[in-house]
RODO-2510 file (C-alpha; in nm, 4 decimals, decimal comma):
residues 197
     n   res          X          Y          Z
     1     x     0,0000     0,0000     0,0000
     2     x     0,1456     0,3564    -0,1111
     3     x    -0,0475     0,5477     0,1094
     4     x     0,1546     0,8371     0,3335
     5     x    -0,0653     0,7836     0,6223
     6     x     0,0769     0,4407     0,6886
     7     x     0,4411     0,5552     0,5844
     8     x     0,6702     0,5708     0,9243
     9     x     0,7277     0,9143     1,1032
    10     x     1,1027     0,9689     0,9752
    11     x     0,9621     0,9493     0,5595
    12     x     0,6587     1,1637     0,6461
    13     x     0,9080     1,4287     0,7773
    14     x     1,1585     1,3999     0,5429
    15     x     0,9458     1,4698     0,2532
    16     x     0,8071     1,8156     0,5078
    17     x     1,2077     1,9028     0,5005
    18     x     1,2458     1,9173     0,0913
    19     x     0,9582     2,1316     0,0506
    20     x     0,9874     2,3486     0,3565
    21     x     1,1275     2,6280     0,1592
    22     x     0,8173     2,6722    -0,0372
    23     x     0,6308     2,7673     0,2598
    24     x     0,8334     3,0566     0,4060
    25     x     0,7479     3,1306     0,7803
    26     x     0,6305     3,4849     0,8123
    27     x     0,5086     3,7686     1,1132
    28     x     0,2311     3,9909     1,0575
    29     x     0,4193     4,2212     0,8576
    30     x     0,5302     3,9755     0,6768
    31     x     0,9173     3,9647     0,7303
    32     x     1,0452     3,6354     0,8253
    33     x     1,0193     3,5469     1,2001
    34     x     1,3285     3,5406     1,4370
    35     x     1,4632     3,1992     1,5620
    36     x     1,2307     3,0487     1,9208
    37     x     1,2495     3,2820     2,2308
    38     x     1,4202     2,9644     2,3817
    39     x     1,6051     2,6012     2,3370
    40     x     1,4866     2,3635     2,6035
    41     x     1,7381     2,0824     2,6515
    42     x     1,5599     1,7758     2,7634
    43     x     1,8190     1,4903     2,8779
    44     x     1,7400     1,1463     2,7948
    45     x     1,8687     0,9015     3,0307
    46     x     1,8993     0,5624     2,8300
    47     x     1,8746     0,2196     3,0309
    48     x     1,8848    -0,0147     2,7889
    49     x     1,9692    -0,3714     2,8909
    50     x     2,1693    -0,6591     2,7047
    51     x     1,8307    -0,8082     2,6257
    52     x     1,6694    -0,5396     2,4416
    53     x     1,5291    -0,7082     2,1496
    54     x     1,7272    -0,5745     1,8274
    55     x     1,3831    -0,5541     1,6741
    56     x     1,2379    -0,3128     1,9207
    57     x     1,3162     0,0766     1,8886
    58     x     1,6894     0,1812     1,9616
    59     x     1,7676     0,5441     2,1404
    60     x     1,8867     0,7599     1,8461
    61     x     1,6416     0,6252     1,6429
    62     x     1,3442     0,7804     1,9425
    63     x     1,5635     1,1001     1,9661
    64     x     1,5305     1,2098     1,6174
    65     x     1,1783     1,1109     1,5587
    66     x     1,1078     1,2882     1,9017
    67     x     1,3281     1,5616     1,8139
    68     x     1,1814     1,6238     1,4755
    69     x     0,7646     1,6072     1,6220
    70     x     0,8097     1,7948     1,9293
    71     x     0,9988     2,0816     1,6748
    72     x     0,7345     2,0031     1,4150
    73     x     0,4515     2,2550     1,5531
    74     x     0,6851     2,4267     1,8387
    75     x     0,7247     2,8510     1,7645
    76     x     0,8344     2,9576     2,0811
    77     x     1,0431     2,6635     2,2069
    78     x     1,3012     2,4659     2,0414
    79     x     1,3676     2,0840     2,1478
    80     x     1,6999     1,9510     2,1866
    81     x     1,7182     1,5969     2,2992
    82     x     2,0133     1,5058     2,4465
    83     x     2,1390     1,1428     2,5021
    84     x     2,2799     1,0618     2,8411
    85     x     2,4224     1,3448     2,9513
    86     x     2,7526     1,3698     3,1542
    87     x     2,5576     1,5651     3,4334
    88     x     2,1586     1,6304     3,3643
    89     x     1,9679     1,9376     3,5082
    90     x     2,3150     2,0394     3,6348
    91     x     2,2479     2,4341     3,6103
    92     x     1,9498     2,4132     3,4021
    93     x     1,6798     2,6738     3,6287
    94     x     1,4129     2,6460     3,3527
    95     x     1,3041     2,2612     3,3786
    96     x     1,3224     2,0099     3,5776
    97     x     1,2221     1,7125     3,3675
    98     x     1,4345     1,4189     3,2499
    99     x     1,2942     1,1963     3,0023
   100     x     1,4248     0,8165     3,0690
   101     x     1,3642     0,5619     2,7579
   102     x     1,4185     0,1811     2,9397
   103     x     1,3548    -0,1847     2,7991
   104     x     1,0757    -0,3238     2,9493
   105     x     1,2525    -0,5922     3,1915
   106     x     1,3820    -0,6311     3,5717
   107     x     1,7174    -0,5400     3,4230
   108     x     1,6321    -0,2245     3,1690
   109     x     1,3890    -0,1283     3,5507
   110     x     1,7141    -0,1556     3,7712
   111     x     1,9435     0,0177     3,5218
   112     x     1,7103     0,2953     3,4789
   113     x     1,6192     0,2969     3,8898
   114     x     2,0800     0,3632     3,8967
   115     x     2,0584     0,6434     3,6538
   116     x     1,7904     0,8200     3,8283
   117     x     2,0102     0,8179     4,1463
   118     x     2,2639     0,9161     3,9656
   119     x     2,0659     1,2501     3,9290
   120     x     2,1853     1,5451     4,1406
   121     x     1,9324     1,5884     4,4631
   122     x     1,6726     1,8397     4,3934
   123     x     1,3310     1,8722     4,5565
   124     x     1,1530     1,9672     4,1535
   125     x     1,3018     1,7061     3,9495
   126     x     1,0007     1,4907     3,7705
   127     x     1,0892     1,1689     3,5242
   128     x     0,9138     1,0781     3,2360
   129     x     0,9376     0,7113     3,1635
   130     x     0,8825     0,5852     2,8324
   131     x     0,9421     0,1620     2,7667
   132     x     0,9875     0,0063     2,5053
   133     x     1,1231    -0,3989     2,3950
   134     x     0,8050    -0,5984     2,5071
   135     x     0,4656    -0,6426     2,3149
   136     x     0,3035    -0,7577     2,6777
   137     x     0,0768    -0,4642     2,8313
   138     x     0,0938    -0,6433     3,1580
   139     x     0,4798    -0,6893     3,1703
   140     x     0,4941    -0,3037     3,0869
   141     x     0,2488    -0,1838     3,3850
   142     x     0,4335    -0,3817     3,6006
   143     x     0,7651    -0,2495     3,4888
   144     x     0,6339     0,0641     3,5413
   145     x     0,4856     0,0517     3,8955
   146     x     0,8211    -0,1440     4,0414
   147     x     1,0398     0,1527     3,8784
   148     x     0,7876     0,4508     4,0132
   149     x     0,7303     0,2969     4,3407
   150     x     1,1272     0,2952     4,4103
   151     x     1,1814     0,6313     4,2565
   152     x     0,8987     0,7296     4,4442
   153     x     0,9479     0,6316     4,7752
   154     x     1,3552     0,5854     4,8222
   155     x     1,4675     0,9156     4,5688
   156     x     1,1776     1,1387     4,5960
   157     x     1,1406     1,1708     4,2354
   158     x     0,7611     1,1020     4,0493
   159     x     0,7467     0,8876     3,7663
   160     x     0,5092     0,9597     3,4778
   161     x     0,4252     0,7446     3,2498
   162     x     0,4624     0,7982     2,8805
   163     x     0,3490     0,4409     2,7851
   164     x     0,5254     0,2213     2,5398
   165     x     0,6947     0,2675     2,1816
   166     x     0,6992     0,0227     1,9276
   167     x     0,9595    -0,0113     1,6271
   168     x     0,8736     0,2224     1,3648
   169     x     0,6155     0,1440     1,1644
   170     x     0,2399     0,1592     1,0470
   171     x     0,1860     0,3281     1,4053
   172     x     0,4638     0,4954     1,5123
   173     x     0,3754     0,8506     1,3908
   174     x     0,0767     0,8742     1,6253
   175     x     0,2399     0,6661     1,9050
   176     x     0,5095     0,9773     1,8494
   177     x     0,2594     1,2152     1,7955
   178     x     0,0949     1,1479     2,1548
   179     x     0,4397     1,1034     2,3229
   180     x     0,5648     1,4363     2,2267
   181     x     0,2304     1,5813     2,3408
   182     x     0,2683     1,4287     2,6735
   183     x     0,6509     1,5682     2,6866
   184     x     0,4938     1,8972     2,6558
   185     x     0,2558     1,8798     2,8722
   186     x     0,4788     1,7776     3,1396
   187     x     0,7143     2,1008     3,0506
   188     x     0,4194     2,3187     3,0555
   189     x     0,2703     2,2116     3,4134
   190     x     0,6470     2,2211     3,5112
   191     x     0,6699     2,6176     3,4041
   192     x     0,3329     2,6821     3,5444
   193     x     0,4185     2,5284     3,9187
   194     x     0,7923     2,6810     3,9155
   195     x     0,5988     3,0682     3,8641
   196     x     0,3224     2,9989     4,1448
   197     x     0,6763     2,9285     4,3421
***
């Protein structure tokens, strides 16, 4: 089938790249608009185990798809996804939110429970937990619950859930569509409860 629709997310935004220059991004007065107000840096922590199926999706393939939506519609703020940084959130005043991408096992649950520890101590820090590497809904709730419940209760930190991401394929655009939605809504509840501060 030729259709677009069920094309994956990287074709679909390649072919928006080679004709972006017909469609000129203009202001009212119709001079071009200046680059985003600002770059939010959003650390990835990857804890990916020696099981992770080779099938299942791989971390620079999920930071350029989730790169390339959460940019896709953004004016004011530009996404920068950052693998595994050396120190994340380490002078970073705007945000507070650390996206972790784990295989859905006891080992990809205990690597990812390490890297969150490894996180500096500070009372705002929130974790957004996306798994991926298992077709089971069950095994991926319970992965989930074991890793918020220790985040939770020994490191302080809550654990959202951003649900599970397939390979790419006939559904990966909107599986990416309605992860980088929750990413921003996560950002934007962030910046709303760090101005009531």
């Amino acid at each position: 089938m030729d259709n677009s629709v069920w094309r994956p997310e990287q074709l679909q935004s390649g072919q928006l790249n080679r004709i972006r220059h017909h469609f000129p991004r203009s202001g009212s007065n119709g001079q071009e608009k200046d680059a985003p107000a600002s770059v939010q840096v959003l650390p990835v922590l990857v804890a990916i185990d020696a099981m992770h199926p080779a099938n299942a999706l791989q971390p620079d393939c999920l930071v350029d798809s989730l790169g390339r939506q959460l940019n896709l519609f953004s004016d004011s703020t530009r996404w920068k996804l950052e693998i595994n940084p050396l120190s994340p959130l380490v002078g970073s005043a705007e945000s507070s939110l650390v996206l972790v991408f784990a295989t859905a096992s006891l080992a990809g649950i205990r690597l990812a429970y390490s890297r969150l520890k490894q996180l500096p101590q500070r009372p705002a820090i929130r974790a957004g937990v996306l798994l991926a590497g298992s077709h089971d809904v069950d095994v991926v709730r319970r992965c989930h619950e074991r890793l918020a419940t220790g985040a939770r209760q020994f490191l302080k930190i809550p654990v959202h859930e951003l649900g599970h991401l397939a390979a790419p394929g006939p559904g990966f655009g909107g599986d990416l569509a309605r992860l980088a939605g929750q990413i921003r809504d996560l950002w934007y509840s962030d910046q709303r409860k760090r101005q009531w501060r």
